[in-house]
BAFI-3210 file (N, C-alpha, C; in Angstrom, 3 decimals, decimal comma, padded with zeros to 6 digits):
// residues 276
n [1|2|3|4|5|6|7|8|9|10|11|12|13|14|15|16|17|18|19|20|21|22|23|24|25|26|27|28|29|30|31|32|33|34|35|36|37|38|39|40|41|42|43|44|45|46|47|48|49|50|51|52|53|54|55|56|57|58|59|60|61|62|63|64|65|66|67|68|69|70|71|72|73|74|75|76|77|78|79|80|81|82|83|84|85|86|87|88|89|90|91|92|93|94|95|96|97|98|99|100|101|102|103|104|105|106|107|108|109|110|111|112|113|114|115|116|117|118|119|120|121|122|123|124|125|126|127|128|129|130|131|132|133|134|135|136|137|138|139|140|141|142|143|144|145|146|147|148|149|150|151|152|153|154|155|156|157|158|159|160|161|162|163|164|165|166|167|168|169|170|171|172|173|174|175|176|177|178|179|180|181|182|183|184|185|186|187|188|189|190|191|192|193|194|195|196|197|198|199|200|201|202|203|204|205|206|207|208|209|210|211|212|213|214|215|216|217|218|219|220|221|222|223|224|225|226|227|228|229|230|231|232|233|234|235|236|237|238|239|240|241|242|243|244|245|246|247|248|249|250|251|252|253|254|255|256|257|258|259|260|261|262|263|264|265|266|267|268|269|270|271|272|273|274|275|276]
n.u [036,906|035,234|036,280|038,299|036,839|036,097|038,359|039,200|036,800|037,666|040,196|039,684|037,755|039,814|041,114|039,518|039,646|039,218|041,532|044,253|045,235|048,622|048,764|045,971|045,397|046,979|046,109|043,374|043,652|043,383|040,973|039,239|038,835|037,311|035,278|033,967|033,208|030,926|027,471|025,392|023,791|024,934|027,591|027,285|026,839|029,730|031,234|030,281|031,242|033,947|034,268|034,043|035,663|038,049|037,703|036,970|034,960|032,191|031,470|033,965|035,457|033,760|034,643|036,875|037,441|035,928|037,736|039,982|039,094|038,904|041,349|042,511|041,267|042,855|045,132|047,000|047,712|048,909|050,949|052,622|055,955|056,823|054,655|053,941|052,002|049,299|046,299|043,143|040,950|041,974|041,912|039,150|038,419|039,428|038,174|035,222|035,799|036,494|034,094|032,821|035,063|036,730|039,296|040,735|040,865|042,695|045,075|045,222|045,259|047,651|049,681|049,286|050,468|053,068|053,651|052,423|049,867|047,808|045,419|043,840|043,889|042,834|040,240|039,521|039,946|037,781|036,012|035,977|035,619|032,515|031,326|031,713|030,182|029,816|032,067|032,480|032,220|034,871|035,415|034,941|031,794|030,351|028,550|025,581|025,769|028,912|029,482|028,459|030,216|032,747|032,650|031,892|034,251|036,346|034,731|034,509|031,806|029,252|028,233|025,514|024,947|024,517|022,926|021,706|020,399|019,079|020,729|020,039|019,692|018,501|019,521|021,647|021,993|021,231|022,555|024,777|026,267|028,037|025,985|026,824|028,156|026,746|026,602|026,685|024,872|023,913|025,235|024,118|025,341|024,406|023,156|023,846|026,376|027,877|027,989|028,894|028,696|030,182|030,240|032,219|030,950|028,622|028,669|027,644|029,075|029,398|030,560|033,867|036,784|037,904|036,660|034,730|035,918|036,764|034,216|033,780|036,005|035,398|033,093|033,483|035,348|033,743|032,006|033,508|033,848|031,516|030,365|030,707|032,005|034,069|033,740|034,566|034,266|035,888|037,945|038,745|039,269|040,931|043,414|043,946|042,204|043,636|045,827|044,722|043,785|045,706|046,821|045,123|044,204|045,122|043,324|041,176|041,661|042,006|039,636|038,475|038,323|039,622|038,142|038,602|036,077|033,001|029,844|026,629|023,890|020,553|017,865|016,322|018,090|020,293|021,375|021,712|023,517|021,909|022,546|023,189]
n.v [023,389|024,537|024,522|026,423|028,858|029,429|029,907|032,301|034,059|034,118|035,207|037,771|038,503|038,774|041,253|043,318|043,070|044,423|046,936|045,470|047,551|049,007|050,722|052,235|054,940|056,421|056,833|057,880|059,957|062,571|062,717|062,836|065,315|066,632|065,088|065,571|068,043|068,404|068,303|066,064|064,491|064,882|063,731|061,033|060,606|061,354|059,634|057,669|058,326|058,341|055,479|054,749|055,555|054,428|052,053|050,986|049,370|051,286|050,909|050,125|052,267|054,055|052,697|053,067|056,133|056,361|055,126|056,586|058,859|058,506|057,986|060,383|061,989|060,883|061,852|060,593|060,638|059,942|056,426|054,951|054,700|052,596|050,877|050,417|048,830|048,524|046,969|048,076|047,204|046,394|049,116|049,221|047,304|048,148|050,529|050,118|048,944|051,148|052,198|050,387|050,202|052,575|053,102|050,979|050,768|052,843|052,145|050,067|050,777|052,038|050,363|049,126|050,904|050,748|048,350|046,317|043,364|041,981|041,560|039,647|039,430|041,576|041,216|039,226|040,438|041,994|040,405|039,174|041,401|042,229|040,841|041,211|043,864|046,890|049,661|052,998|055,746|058,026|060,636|063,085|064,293|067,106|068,988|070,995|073,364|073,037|074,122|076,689|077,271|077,133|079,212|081,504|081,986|082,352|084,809|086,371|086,968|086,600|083,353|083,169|084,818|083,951|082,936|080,027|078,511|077,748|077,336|080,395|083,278|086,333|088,372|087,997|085,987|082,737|081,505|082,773|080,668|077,943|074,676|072,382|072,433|073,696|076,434|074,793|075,587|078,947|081,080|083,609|086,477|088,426|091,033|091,897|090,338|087,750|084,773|081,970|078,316|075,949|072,425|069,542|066,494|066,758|067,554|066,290|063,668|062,503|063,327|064,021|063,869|066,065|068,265|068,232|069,334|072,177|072,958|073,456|075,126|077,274|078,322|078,765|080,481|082,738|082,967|083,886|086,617|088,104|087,908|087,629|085,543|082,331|079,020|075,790|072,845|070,134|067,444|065,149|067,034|068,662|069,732|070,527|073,039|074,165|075,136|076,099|078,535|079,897|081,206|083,673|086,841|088,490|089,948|088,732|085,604|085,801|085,882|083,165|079,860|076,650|073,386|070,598|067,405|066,564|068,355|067,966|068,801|069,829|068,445|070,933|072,880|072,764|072,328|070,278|068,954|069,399|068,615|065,257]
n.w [009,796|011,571|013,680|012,939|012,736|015,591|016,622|015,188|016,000|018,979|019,001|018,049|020,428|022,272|021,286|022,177|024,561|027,549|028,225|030,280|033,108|034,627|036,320|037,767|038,914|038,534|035,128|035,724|037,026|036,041|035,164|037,542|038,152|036,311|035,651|038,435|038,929|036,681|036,316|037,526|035,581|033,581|033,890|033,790|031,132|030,606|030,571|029,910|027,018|027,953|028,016|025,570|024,583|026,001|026,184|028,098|030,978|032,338|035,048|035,873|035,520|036,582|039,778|039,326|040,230|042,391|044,120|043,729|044,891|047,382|048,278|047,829|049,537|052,183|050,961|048,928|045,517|044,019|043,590|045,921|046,091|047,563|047,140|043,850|042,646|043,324|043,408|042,733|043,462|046,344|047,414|047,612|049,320|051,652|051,451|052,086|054,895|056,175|056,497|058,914|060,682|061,005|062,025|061,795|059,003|058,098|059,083|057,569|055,115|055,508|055,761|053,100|051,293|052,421|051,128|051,723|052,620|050,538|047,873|048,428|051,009|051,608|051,274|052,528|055,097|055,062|055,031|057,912|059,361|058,475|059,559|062,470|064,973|064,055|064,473|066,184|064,739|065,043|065,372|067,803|069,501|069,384|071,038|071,530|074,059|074,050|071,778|071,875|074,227|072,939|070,884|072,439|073,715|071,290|070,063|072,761|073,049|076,034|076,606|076,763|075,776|073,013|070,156|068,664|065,289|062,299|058,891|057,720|056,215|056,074|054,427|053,205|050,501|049,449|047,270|046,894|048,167|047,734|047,156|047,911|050,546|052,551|055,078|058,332|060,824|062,207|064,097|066,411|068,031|070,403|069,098|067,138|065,901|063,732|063,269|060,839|061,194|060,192|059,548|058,773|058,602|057,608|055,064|051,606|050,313|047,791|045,958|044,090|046,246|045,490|044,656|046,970|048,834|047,599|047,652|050,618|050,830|049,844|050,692|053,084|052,974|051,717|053,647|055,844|054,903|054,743|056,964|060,579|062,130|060,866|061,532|061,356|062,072|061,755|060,435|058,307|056,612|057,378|057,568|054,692|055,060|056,531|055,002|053,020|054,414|055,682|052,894|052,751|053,021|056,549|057,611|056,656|057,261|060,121|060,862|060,683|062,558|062,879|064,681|066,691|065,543|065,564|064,643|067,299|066,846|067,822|065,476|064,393|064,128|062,896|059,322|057,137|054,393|051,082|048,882|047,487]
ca.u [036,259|034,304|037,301|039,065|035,391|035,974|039,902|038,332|036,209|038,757|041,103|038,800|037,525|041,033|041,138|038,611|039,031|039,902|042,896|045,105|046,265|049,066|048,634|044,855|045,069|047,555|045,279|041,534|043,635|043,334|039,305|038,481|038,256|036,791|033,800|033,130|032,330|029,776|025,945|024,663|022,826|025,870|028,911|027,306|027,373|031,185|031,399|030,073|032,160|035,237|034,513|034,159|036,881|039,827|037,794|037,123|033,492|031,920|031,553|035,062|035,704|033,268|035,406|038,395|036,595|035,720|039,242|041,089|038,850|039,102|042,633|042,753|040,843|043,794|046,704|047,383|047,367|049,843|051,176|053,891|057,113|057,169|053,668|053,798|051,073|048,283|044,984|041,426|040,281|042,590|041,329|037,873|038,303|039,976|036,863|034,181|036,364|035,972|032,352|032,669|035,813|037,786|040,825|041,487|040,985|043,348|046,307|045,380|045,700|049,209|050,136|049,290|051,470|054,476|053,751|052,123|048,935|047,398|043,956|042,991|044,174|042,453|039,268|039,318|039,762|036,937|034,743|035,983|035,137|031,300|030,650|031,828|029,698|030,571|033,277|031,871|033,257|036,007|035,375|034,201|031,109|030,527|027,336|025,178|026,728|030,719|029,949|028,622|031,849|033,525|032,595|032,475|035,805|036,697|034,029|034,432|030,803|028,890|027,222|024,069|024,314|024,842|021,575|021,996|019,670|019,119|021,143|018,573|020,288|017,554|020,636|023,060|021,030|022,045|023,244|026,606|027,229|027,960|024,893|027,134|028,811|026,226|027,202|025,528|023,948|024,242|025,218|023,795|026,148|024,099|021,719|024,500|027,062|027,065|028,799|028,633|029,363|030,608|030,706|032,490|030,368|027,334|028,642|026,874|030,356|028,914|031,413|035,485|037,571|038,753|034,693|034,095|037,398|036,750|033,059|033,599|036,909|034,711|031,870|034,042|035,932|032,617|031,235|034,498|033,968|030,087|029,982|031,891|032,989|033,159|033,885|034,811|034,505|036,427|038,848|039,537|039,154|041,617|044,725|043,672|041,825|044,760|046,704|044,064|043,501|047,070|046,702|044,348|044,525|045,402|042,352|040,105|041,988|041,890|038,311|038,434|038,844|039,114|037,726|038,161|034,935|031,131|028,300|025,927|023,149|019,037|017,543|015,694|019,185|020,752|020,734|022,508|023,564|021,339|023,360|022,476]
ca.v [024,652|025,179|024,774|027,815|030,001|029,396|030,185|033,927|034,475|034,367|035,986|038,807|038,731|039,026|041,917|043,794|042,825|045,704|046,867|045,687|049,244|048,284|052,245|052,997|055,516|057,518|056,709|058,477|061,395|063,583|062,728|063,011|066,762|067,040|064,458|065,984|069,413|068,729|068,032|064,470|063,992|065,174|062,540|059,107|060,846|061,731|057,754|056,472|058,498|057,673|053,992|053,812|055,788|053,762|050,253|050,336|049,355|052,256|050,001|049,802|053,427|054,478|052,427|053,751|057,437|056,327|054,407|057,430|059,996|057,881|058,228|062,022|062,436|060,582|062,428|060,288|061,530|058,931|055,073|055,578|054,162|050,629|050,380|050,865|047,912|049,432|046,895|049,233|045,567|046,728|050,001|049,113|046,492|049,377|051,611|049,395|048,689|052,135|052,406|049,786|050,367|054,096|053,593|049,913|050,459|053,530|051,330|048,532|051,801|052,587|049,130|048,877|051,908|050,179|047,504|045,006|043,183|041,610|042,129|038,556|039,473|042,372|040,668|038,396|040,877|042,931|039,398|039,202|042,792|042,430|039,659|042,354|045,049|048,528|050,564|053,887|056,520|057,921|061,927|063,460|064,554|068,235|069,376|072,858|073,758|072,686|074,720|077,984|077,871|077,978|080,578|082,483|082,080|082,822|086,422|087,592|087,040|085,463|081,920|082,852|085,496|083,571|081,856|078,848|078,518|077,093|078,351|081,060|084,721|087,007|089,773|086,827|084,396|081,244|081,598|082,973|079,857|076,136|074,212|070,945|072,906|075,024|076,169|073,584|076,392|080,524|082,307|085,053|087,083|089,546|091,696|091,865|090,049|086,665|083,591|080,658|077,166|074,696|070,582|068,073|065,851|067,181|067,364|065,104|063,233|062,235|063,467|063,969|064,658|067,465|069,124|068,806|070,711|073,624|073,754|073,833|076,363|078,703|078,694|079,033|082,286|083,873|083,455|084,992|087,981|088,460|087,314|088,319|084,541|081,115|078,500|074,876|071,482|069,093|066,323|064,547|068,432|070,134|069,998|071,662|074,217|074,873|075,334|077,278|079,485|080,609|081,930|084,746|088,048|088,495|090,081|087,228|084,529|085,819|085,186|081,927|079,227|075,324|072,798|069,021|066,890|066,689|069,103|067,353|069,820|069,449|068,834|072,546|074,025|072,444|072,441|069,290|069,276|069,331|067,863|063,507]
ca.w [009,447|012,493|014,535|012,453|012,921|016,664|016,604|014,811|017,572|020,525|018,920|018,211|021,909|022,915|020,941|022,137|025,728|028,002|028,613|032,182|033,831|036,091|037,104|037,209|039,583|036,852|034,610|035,987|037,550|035,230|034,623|038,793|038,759|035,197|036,120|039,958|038,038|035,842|037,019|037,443|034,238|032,547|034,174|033,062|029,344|030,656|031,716|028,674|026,160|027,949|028,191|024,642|024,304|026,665|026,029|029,909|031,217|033,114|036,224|036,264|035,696|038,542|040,494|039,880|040,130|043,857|044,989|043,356|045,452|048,849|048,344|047,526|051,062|052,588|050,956|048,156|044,518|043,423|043,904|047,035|046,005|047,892|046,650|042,886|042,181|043,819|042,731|043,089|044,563|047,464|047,802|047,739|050,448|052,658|051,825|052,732|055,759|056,580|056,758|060,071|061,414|060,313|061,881|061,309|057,659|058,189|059,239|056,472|054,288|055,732|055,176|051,932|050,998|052,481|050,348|052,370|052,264|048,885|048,042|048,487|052,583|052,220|051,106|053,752|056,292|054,818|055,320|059,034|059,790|058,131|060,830|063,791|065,507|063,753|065,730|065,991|064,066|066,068|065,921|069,003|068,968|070,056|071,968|071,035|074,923|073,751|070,919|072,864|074,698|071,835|070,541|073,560|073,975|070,384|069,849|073,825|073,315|076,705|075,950|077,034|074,868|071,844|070,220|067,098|064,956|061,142|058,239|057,188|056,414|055,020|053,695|052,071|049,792|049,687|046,065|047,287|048,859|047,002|048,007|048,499|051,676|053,440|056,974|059,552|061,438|062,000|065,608|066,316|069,084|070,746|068,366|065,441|065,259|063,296|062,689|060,383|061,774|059,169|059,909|057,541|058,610|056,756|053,214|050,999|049,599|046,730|044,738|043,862|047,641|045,434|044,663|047,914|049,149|046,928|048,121|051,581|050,881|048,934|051,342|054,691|052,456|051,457|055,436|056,777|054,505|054,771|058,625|061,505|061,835|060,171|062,435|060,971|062,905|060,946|060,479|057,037|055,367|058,582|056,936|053,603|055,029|057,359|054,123|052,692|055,266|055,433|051,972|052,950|053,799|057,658|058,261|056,461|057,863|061,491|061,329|060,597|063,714|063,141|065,793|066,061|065,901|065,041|065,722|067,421|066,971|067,490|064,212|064,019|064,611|061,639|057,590|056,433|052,864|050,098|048,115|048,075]
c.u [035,624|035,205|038,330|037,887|036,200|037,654|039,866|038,281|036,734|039,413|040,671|038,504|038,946|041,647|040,405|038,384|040,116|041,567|043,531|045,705|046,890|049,075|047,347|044,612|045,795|046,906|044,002|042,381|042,907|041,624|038,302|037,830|037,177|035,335|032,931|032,755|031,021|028,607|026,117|024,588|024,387|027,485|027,918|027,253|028,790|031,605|031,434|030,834|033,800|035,504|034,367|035,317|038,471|039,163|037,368|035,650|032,854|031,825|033,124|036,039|034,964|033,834|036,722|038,361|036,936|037,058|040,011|040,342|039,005|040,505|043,458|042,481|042,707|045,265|047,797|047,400|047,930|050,414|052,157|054,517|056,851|055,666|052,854|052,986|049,938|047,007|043,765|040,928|040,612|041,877|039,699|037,788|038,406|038,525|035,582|034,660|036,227|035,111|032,390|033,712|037,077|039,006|041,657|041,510|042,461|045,199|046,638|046,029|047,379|049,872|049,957|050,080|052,839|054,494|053,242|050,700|048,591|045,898|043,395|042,549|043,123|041,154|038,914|039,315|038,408|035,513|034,617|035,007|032,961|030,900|030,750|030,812|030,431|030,869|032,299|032,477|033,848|036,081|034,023|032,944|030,813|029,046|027,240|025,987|028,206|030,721|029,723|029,598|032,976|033,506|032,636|033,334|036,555|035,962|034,644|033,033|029,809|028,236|026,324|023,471|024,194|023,411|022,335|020,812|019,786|020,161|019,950|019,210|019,218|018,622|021,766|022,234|021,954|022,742|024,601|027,157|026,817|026,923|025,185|027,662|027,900|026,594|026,448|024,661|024,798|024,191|025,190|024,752|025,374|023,306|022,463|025,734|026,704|028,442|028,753|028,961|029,162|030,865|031,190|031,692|028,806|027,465|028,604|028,104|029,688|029,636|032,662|035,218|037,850|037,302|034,454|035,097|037,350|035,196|033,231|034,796|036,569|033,850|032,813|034,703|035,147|031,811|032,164|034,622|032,806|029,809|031,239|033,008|032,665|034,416|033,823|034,998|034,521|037,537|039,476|039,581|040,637|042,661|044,677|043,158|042,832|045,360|045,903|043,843|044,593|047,549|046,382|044,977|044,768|043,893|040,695|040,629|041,727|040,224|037,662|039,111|038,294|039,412|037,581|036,783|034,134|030,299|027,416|024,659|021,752|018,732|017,330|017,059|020,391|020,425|021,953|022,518|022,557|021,435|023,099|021,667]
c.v [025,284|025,523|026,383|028,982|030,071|030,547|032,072|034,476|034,953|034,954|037,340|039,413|039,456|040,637|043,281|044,070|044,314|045,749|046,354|047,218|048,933|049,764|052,732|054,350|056,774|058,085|057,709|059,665|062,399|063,758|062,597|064,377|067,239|066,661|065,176|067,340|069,670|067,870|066,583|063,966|064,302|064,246|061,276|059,707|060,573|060,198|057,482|057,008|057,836|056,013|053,679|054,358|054,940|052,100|049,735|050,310|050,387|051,537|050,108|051,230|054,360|053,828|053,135|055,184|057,188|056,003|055,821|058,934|059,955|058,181|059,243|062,390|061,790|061,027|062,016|060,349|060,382|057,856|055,816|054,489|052,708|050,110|050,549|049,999|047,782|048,724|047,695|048,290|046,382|047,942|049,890|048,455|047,408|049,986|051,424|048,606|049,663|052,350|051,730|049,999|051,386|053,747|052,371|049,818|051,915|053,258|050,692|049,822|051,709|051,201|048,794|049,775|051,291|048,667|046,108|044,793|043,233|041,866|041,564|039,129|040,543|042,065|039,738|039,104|041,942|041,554|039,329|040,129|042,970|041,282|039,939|043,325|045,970|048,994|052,020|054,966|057,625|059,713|062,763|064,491|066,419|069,154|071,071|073,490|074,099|073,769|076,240|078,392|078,322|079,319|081,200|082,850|082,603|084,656|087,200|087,487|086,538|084,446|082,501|084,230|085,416|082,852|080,840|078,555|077,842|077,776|079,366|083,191|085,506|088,689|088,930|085,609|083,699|080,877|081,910|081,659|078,472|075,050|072,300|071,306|073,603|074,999|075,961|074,589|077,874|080,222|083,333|086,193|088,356|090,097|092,091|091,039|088,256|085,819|082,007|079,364|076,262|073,349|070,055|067,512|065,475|067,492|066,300|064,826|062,308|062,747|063,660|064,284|065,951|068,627|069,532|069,415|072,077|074,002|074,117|075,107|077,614|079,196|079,109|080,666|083,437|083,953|084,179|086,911|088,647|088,690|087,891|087,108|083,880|080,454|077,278|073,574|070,361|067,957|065,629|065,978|069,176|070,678|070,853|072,810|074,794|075,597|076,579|078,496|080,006|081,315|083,450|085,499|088,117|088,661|089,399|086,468|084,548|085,599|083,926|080,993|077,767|074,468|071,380|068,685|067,019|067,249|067,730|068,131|069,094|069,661|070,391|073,689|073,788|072,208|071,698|069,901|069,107|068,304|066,265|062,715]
c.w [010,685|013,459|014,415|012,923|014,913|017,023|016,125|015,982|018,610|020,138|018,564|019,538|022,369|022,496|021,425|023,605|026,640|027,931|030,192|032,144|035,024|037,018|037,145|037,862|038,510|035,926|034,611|036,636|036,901|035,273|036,287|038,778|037,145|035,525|037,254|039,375|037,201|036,578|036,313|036,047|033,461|033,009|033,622|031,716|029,407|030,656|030,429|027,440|026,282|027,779|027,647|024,192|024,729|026,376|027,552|030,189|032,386|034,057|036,524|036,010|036,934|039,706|040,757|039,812|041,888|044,426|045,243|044,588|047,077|049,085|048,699|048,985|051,969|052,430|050,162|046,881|043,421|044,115|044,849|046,364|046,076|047,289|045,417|042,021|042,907|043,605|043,252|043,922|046,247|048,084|048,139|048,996|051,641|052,638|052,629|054,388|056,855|057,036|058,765|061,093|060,982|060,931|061,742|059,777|057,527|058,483|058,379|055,577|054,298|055,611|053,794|051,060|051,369|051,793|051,009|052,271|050,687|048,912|048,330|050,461|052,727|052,063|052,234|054,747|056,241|055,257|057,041|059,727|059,601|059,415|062,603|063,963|064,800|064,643|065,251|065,396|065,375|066,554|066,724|068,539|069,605|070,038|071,993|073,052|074,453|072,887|071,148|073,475|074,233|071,237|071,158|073,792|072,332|070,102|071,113|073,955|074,435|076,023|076,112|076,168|073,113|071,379|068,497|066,238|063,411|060,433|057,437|057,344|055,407|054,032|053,275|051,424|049,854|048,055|045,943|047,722|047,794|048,065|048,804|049,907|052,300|055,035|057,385|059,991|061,789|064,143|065,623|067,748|069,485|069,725|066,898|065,402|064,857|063,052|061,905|060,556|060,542|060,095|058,853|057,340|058,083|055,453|052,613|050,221|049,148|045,183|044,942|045,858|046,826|045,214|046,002|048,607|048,829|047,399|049,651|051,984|050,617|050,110|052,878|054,248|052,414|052,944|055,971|056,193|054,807|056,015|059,322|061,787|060,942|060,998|061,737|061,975|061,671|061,811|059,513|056,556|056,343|057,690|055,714|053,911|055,869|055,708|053,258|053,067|055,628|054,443|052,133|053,519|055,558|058,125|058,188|057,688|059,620|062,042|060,815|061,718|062,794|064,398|065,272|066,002|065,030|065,998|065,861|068,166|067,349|066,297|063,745|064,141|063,898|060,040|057,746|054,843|051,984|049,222|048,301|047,178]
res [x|x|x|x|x|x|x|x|x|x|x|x|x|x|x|x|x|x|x|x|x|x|x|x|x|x|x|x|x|x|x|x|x|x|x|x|x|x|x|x|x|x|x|x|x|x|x|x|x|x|x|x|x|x|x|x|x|x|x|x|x|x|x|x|x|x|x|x|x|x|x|x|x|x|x|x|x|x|x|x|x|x|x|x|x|x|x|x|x|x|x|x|x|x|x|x|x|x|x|x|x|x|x|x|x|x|x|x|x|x|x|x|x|x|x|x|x|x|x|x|x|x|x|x|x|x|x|x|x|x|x|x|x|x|x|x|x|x|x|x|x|x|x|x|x|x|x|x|x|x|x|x|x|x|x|x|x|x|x|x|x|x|x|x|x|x|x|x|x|x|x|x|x|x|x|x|x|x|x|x|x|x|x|x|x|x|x|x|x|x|x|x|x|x|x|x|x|x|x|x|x|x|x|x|x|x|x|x|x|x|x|x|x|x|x|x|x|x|x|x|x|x|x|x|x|x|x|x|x|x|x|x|x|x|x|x|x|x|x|x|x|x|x|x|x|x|x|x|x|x|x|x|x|x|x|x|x|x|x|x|x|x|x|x|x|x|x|x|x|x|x|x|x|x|x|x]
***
């Protein structure tokens, strides 16, 4: 009798117990761009409906939220061919790989797309790596000078007649612009003209690759129309906004310039994101 009670039990459990997804990345597409849209307080409701809805434990849906958005930055949307067993384990190992060393997790990446490396390997190389010095992240950094020249050379304007300063426009509130993207800091060219300098490197990614794509696309569109420029120093975003920025009108787009790197401004001469 007690033996049959027990025999219940497990087979209940078993019932009950998540599902395996040999595709999870298939799976959470659809629910990346739905979640990165709605305010804070309002995704762990989104979390906890779905995870009584698919059976999946929100822990293990904010995972595959994050893998699937690490991915999206990289250019992946879907499993590649030779690598149609994809575990999140894997991806995670890669991400946190990232953090210490960007372009050796950038290779493991491209290896794991051609189908190589298991997750155990990649776990182990993620233990190696935590017992190394952090590599420094790899994009150049670019000095309030580097970035005077730039622009100089892009307006016609001299450097020394250019000044940098916070983002702070008293005739464009800051309501026009998505507060996860604000441009790093304003140039002023002489006694009117103006330009908005955008960094990657200052958006609070804290949410989807695809949220923060559309904020920093919106906000670089609405500075090239308002402003004389908008000026972009990127690197994981280049390629989309290339693509974006080929959309536009001729006479938008021509005032739009992107630049490799990172500002590497004085505090008082930057507005990081908000957003965090």
């Amino acid at each position: 009798m007690h033996a049959s009670a027990n025999q219940s039990r497990q087979k209940s459990l078993r019932k009950e117990r998540a599902p395996q997804r040999s595709n999870w990345l298939e799976f959470i597409q659809p629910h990346v761009d739905r979640y990165g849209r709605l305010p804070r307080g309002e995704q762990k409701k989104y979390l906890e409906k779905l995870s009584g809805d698919v059976k999946t434990s929100v822990k293990t849906l904010r995972a595959f939220l994050a893998a699937a958005a690490y991915l999206e930055i990289n250019g992946i949307t879907e499993f590649p061919e030779k690598a149609q067993r994809m575990p999140v384990a894997s991806v995670e190992a890669i991400m946190r790989i990232s953090k210490r060393d960007p372009a050796r997790a950038k290779r493991l990446l491209e290896g794991v797309c051609q189908g190589a490396w298991t997750a155990r390997t990649l776990q182990d190389e993620l233990r190696t790596i935590n017992k190394q010095p952090a590599v420094q992240q790899t994009a150049a950094k670019v000095s309030e000078q580097q970035l005077l020249a730039a622009l100089g050379k892009l307006t016609g304007c001299h450097p020394r007649l250019i000044q940098v300063s916070g983002f702070e426009l008293s005739d464009v509130p800051k309501t026009f612009f998505d507060r996860l993207a604000f441009p790093h800091a304003i140039a002023y060219l002489g006694k009117t003209g103006r330009v908005a300098v955008f960094d990657e490197s200052a958006i609070g990614w804290t949410v989807s690759a695809d949220r923060a794509k559309r904020a920093l696309n919106s906000n670089v569109a609405v500075a090239a129309t308002l402003l004389d420029f908008a000026v972009v120093f990127c690197s994981t975003l280049r390629h989309d906004l290339e693509r974006f920025r080929s959309l536009m009108r001729a006479e938008i787009r021509d005032r739009i310039a992107l630049f490799d790197g990172a500002l590497d401004l004085p505090p008082e001469k930057a507005l990081h994101s908000l957003a965090g």
